[in-house]
C-alpha positions in Angstrom: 16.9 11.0 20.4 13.6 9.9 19.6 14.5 9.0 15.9 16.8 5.8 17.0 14.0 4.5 19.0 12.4 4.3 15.8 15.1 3.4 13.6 15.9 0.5 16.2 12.0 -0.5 16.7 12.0 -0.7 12.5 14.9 -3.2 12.4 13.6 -4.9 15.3 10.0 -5.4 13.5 11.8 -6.3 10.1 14.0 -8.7 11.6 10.9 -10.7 13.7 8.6 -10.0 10.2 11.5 -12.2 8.3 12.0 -14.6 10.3 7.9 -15.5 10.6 8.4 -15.6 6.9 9.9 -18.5 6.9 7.0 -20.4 9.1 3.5 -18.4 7.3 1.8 -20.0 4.9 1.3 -16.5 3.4 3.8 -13.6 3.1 4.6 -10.3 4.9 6.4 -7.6 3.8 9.2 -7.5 6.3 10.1 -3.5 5.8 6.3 -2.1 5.4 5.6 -4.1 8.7 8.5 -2.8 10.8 7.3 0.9 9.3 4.0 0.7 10.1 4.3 -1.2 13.3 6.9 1.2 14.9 4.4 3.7 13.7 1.3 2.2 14.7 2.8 1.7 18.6 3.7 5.6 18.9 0.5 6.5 18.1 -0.6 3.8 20.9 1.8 5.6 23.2 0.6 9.3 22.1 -2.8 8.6 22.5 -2.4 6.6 26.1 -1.2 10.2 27.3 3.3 10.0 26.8 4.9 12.6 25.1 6.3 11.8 21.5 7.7 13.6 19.0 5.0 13.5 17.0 7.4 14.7 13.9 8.7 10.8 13.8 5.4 8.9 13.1 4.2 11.3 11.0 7.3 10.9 8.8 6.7 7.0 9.0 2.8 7.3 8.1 3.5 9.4 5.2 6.2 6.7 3.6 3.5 4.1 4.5 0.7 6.3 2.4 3.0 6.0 -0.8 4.3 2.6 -0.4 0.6 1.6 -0.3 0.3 3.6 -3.3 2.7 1.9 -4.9 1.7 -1.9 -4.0 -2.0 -1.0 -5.4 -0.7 0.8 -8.7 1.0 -2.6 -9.4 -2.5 -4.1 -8.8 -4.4 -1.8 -11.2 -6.0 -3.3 -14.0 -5.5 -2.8 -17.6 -6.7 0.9 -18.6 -6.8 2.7 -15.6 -3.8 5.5 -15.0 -1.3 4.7 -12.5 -0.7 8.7 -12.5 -4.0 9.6 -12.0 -4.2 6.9 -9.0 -1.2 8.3 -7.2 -2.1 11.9 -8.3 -5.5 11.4 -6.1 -4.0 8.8 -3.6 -1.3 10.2 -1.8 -2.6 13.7 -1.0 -5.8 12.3 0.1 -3.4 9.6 2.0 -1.3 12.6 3.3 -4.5 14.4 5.0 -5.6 11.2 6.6 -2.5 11.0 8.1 -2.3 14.5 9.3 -5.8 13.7 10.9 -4.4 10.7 12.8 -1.7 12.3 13.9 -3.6 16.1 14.8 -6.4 14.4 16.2 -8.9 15.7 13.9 -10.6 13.0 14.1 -13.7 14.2 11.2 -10.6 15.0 9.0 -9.3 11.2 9.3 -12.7 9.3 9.1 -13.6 11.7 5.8 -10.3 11.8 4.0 -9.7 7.8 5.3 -13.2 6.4 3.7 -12.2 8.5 0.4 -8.8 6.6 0.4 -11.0 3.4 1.2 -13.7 4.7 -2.2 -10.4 5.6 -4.4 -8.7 2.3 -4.0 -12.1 0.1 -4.6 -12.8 2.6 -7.7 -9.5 2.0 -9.4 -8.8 -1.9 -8.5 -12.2 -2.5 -9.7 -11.8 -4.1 -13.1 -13.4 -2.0 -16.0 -16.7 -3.9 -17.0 -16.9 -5.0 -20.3 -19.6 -7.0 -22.0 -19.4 -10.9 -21.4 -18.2 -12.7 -24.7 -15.8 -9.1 -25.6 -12.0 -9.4 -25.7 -10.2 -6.7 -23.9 -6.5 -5.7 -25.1 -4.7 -7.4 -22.8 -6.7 -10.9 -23.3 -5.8 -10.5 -27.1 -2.4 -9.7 -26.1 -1.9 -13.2 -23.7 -3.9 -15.1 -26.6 -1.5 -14.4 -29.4 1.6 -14.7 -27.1 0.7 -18.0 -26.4 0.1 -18.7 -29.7 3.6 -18.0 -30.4 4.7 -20.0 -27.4 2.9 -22.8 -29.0 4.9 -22.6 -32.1 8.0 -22.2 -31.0 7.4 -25.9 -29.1 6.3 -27.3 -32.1 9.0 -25.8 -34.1 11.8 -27.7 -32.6 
C-alpha cells in the first residue's frame, strides 16, 4: 500500500528534520519538511517514468498549500484580512497543485506566479506617509508606557 510508504517516508523526514535542528543555526519545520519532502520525491519518481499513485502526493500537496497559508496569514501585517488571504490562497494553491500533479504544465506556471503575486501583495506592508502613526504603533507606544509605570510604581 502506497500510503505507508508515505506515512513512513514522513516520519523518516521529520525525524532527520529534528535532529538537524539541533545543529542549524536557523530552524526547520520538522513536519512541513517531512510533508513536502515525501511529496516532492514522488513527484521525482512520477516524472522519472515509475508508477505512483498519484492520489498520495496530491493529498500531501494540498495539506502543504494550506499550511503555507497558514504560516503567511501569521505574517500578514496589520489591516489586511487573514480571510480574504486564505479565501484567494488556497484555491489558487489547490489549482497549482492539480497542475503539478496533471502535468498541465501552463495551468501550474499561471496559477503558481499568481500564488507567488498574492503572497507579495498581502505581506507587503500597507504604505503610509513617513512621520504617520498606524494603529498598531499607537497600540505598542501606550503599552509600554504602562510597562514603564508599572516599574516605576514599585
Amino acid at each position: 500500500m502506497f500510503i505507508t510508504v508515505a506515512t513512513t517516508s514522513i516520519l523518516a523526514i521529520t525525524g532527520l528534520v529534528w535532529l538537524f535542528n539541533r545543529v542549524l543555526p536557523f530552524k526547520i519545520c520538522p513536519i512541513c519538511a517531512g510533508v513536502s519532502g515525501t511529496w516532492l520525491w514522488m513527484l521525482a519518481v512520477k516524472f522519472l517514468g515509475y508508477e505512483i499513485d498519484m492520489i498520495v502526493p496530491a493529498m500531501l500537496m494540498g495539506g502543504s498549500v494550506v499550511g503555507i497559508a497558514y504560516q503567511i496569514e501569521k505574517r500578514l501585517p496589520p489591516g489586511r484580512s487573514p480571510i480574504l488571504w486564505k479565501t484567494l490562497f488556497i484555491p489558487a494553491g489547490f489549482v497549482t497543485v492539480y497542475g503539478a500533479v496533471s502535468s498541465w504544465w501552463a495551468v501550474f506556471v499561471v496559477s503558481a506566479a499568481l500564488l507567488i503575486i498574492l503572497a507579495l501583495r498581502f505581506t507587503k506592508g500597507l504604505r503610509r506617509p513617513k512621520g504617520s502613526k498606524t494603529a498598531h504603533s499607537e497600540q505598542n507606544q501606550k503599552v509600554e508606557e504602562l510597562e514603564k509605570k508599572m516599574k516605576d510604581c514599585c
